[in-house]
C-alpha positions, 0 to 999 in steps of 0.5 A, a space after each residue: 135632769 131635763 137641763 142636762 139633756 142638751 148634754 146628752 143630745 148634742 152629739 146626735 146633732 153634730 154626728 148624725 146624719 140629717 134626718 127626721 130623729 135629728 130634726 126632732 132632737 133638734 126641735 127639742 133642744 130649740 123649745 124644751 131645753 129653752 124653756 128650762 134654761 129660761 125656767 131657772 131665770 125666771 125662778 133663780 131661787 132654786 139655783 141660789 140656795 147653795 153657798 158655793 159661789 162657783 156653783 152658782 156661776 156655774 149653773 147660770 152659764 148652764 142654763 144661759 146657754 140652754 136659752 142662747 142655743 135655743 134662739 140660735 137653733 131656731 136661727 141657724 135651722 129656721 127651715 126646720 122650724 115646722 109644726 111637723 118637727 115640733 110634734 116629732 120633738 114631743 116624742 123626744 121628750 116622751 122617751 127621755 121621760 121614760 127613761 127618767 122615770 126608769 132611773 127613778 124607779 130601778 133607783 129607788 129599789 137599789 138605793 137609799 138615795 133620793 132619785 128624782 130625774 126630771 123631777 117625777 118620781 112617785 118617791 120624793 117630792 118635785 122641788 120645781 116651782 109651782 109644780 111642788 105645789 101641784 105636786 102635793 094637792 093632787 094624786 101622782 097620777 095627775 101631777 104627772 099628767 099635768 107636768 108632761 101637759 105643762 111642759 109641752 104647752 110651754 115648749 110649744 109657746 116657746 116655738 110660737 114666740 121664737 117663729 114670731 122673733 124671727 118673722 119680726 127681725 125679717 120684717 124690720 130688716 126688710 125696713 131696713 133694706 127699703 129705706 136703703 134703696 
């Protein structure tokens, strides 16, 4: 699932050399992965519908540090935080969605299993809040057009307000500074 990413994607950031893919992943996990993490705060619902407690705590400390990561990448590589990488992060989530949507089908031809990674398989409903709604109003097509839109529009909402954070924390220790001296 698109939480679990930073899973995946971790590695190539702490092993690879630095370069664009790099940056690009990196991007990713600052904006995507934040707004994924910050998605199952905002709609805990779907976290809390299971009756193991552990999971739950579980899940929480997950995607609590999706968000933590998020801000501290957009702190720790704020150099990097250019409009150039963001596009470049696109093309990240482009190919995990491509190989999501290749385990979504070769799944559902070999298993009688629900398959449903990033939640887009033309086979089994999306359980996302709001998109399920969309999900069922519109043609799968469409629905597919308006999540990929949907999440790079909120990924890069994420970058425009992490940039705006960080110059406010400049500005107010800049203040901070100039009433020292």
């Amino acid at each position: 699932q698109l939480c679990t990413t930073p899973l995946y994607l971790l590695p190539f950031v702490i092993f690879m050399k630095d370069c664009k893919v790099r940056d690009a992943i990196i991007m990713f996990l600052t904006t995507f992965s934040f707004f994924g993490g910050l998605c199952v705060y905002v709609f805990p619902n779907s976290v809390f519908n299971t009756p193991y407690f552990l999971a739950q705590v579980r899940t929480m400390f997950h995607h609590g540090t999706q968000i933590i990561f998020g801000v501290y990448f957009a702190i720790y590589f704020r150099k990097k935080m250019n409009i150039k990488n963001f596009l470049y992060s696109l093309i990240v989530f482009g190919v995990l969605l491509v190989i999501a949507m290749a385990i979504n089908l070769i799944g559902h031809a070999v298993s009688t299993e629900t398959i449903n990674m990033f939640y887009i398989s033309p086979y089994f409903e999306c359980e996302l809040p709001v998109l399920n709604v969309i999900y069922n109003i519109v043609p799968y097509f469409v629905f597919l057009l308006i999540y990929i839109i949907g999440f790079a529009i909120a990924a890069f909402a994420i970058y425009w307000a992490l940039i705006g954070g960080m110059k406010l924390g400049d500005i107010i220790k800049g203040k901070i500074k100039s009433k020292k001296d």
